[in-house]
C-alpha positions in Angstrom: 54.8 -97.2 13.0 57.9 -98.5 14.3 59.6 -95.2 14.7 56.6 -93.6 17.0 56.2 -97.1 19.4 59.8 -96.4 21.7 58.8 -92.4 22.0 55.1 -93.3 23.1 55.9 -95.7 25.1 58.7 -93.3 26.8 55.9 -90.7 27.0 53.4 -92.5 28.9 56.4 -94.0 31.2 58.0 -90.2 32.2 54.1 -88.7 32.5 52.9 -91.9 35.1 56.3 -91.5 36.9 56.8 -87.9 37.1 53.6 -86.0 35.3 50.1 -84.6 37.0 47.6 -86.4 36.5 46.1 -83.6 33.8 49.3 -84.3 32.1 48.7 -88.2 32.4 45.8 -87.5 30.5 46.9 -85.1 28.1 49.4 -87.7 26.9 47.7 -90.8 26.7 44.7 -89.2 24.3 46.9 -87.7 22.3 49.0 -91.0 21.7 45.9 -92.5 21.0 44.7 -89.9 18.0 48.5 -90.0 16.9 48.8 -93.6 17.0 45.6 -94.1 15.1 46.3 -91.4 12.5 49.8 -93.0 12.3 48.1 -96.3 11.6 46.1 -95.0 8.9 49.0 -93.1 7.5 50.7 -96.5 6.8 47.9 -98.2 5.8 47.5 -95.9 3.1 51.1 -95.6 2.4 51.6 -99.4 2.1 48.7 -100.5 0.3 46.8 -102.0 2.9 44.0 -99.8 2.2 43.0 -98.9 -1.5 43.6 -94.9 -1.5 40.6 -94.2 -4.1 38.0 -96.4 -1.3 39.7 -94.2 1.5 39.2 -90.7 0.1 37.8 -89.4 3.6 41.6 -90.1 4.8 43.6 -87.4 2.9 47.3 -88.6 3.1 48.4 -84.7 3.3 46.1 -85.1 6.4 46.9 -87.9 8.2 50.5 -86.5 8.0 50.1 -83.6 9.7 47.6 -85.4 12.0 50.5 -87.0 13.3 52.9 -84.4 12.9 50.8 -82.1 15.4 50.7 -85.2 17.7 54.2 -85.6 18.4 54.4 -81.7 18.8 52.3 -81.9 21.7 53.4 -84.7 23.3 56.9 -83.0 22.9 55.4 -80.0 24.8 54.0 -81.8 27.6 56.6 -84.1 28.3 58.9 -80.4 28.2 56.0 -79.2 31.0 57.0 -82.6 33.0 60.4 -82.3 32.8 59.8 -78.5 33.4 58.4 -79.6 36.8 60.8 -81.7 38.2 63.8 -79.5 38.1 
């Protein structure tokens, strides 16, 4: 997803530059399960992959798959920028 690229990429830049190292971690893995839930999501959503084939990927939970990602990362980068003032 288009949307999701510039904020993870913004993510991982402010937790290498300014972020622990647990936080370094934090972000990147959940980036990763978001990103890949995300991917799925549009798969889905486009037609790239045949819903009734893909049953195991509920769309209602793929959605909130990524939904809870970008909470999180919005909560560590807040830590982060918590830290530096």
């Amino acid at each position: 997803m288009e949307i999701l690229k510039g904020y993870f990429r913004s993510s991982i830049q402010l937790a290498q530059k300014k972020g622990t190292e647990n936080q370094q971690i934090n972000i990147e893995g959940v980036i990763a399960q978001t990103a890949q839930s995300a991917g799925e999501l549009k798969d889905l959503l486009s037609g790239k992959k045949d819903r009734k084939k893909n049953k195991h990927h509920p769309i209602p939970a793929l959605a909130m798959s990524v939904i809870c990602g970008v909470k999180s990362i919005a909560k560590v980068r807040s830590e982060i920028k918590k830290n530096i003032t």
